[in-house]
N, C-alpha and C positions, 0 to 999 in steps of 0.2 A: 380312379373311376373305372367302374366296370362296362364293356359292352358285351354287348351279346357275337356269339362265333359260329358259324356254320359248317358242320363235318359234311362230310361223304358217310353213305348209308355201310354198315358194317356190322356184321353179327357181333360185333363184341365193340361197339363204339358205346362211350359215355360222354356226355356233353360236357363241355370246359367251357369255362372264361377268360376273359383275356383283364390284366390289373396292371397299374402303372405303379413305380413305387411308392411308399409310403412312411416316412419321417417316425408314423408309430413303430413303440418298444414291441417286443413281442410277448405275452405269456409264457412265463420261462416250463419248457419241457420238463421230466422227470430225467432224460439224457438222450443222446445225441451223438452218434458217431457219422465224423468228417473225415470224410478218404481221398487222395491224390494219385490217379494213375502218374505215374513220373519214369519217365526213357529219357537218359542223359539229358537230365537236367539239374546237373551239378551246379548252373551258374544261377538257376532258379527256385531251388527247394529251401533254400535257409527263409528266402523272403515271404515263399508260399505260408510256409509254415507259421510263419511269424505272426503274420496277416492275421491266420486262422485266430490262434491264440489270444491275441489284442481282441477279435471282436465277439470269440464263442461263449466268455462268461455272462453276456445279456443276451445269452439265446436257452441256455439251459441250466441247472443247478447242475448235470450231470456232465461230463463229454469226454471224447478222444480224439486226437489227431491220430490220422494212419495213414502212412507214406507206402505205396503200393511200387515198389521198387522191380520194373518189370527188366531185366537181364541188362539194367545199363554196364555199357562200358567204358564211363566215365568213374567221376569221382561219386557221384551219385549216392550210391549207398555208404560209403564212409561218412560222406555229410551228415545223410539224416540217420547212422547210427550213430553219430555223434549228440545229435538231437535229441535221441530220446535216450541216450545214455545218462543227457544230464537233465532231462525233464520228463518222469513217468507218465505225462500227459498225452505223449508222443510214441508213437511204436513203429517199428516197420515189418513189413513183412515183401520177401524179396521171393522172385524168382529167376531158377540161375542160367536162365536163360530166355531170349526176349519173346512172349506169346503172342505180344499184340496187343493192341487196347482192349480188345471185345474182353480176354482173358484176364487182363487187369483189372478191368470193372468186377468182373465176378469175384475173381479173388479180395476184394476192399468188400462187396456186400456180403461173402461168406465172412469175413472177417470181422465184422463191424457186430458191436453188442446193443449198439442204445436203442430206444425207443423211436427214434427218426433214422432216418440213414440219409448223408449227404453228400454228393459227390461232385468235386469241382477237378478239371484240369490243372498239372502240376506248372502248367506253363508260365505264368505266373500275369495271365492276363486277365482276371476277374480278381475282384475282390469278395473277400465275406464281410464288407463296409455293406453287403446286397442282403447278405442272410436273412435279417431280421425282416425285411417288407418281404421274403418269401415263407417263412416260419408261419407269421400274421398270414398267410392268404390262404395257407393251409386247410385251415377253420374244420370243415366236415370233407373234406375231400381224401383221395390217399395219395396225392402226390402234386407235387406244383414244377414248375418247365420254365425254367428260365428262356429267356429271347434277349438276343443283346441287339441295345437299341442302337447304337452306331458299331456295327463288327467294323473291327479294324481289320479288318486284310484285304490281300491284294484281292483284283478282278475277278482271276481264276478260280480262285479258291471261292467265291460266292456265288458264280457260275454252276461251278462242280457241286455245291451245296441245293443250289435250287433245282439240277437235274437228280439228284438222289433224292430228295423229295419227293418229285412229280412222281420219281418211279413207286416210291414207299406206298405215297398215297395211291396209285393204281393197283398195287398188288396187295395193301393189305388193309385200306378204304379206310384212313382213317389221316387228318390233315390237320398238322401244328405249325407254328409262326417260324419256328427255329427248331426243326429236329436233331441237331446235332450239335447244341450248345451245350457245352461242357459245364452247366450248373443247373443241378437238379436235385429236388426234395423230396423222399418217398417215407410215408410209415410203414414199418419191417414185413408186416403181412404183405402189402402190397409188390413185394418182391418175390416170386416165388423161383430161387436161384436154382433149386435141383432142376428146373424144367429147360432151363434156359440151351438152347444148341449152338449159339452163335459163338462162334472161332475168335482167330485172331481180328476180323474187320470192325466197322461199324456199325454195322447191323445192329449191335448189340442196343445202344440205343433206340433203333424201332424195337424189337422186341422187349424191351422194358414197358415201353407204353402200352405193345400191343396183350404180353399177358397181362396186364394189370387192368386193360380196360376189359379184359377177357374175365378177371376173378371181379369185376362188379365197382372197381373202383372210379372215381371221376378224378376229372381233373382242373386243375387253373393255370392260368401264362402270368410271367411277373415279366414287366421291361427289366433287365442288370444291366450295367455297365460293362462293355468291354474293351480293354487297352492294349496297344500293340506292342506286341511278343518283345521287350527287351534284350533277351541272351540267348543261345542255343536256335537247334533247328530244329522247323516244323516239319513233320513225317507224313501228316497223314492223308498227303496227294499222290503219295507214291504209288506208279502202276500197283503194285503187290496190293496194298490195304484194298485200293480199287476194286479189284480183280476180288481178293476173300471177300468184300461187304456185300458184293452183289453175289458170291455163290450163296453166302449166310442167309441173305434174303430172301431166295429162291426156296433155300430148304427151309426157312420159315414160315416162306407163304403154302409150301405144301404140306409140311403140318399142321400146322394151324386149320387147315382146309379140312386133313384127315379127321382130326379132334373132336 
């Protein structure tokens, strides 16, 4: 069921919806590249991956898995070149040394060929069991935003969540359910990567939204599912990420201003 969503006023806001999932198959795409920022997540890339595969042939007749192998120093990249060693389905593309998520993303959407582009966390806490009711809500928009209806994590970390938020929405007028849920669906225009300035932090997620609603595109929120972190450790509380999201942000809200 759809409700209607109230923004903050913004020269570059487009109105979105908010959709709960939905049971419907989707209209299979013409293709579809699925990318996984992954930092030592050797104990969780085989399963990511796995997931992917089991549920992307009723999302498109086309696709690809891509393992964004940001400078782990784990086993990490041996696994998932093991992975696409024995299935061309699967690719990685590695750098050899760790950027940061913000630079992860970019590199999966520079990388990515299909006609959708889809990017989930390699953590292994969503499933693509979710894809399909996001594919379906698509419809005429350029991009749909996951919101996980029970986030499993601790306190702080949803704390920390809802003040990056507040701040997002002050400096760059524009207000989502879940900014920084690691599942999201964009068609390829809708990303315009050469523009993008965000670093190593988080940022990068506002300014996906924020060019996008800047190039005319709208949007929709799906509820996904999300499950608590199984193996390995979570990074992305750490002072450092902190400390770059909020300079990224900064230098995004003053371009975007100059623009």
């Amino acid at each position: 069921m759809a409700v209607g969503h109230t923004f903050a006023p913004s020269p570059f806001l487009s109105w979105g919806t908010d959709l709960q999932q939905t049971p419907d198959a989707p209209s299979p795409w013409a293709s579809i590249s699925v990318f996984f920022p992954c930092h030592n997540e050797a104990e969780n890339v085989e399963q990511v991956v796995g997931n992917a595969l089991e549920h992307l042939p009723g999302v498109a007749d086309d696709f690809e898995v891509i393992i964004v192998n940001d400078g782990s120093t784990d086993e990490t990249a041996a696994i998932a070149g093991a992975i696409a060693e024995d299935d061309p389905r699967v690719r990685v593309v590695s750098h050899p040394t760790n950027l940061g998520y913000g630079r992860a993303l970019r590199t999966g959407f520079e990388s990515a060929t299909g006609d959708l582009i889809f990017c989930a966390d390699g953590d292994g806490q969503f499933s693509l069991e979710d894809l399909p009711a996001v594919v379906n809500a698509l419809d005429d928009h350029g991009f749909v935003l996951g919101y996980r209806i029970n986030r499993a994590d601790p306190f702080y970390r949803r704390l920390n969540a809802w003040l990056w938020g507040l701040s997002v929405r002050i400096l760059l007028g524009f207000r989502v359910r879940d900014l920084d849920c690691g599942f999201k669906l964009y068609r390829r225009d809708a990303v315009p990567v050469e523009e993008f300035i965000s670093g190593r932090g988080a940022a990068i997620s506002a300014e996906l939204i924020a060019r996008a609603l800047r190039g005319g595109h709208s949007f929709t929120q799906v509820g996904v599912t999300h499950y608590p972190r199984q193996a390995g450790v979570q990074s992305g509380n750490s002072p450092r990420v902190i400390v770059n999201s909020f300079l990224d942000i900064i230098q995004l809200w003053r371009g975007l201003r100059s623009s």
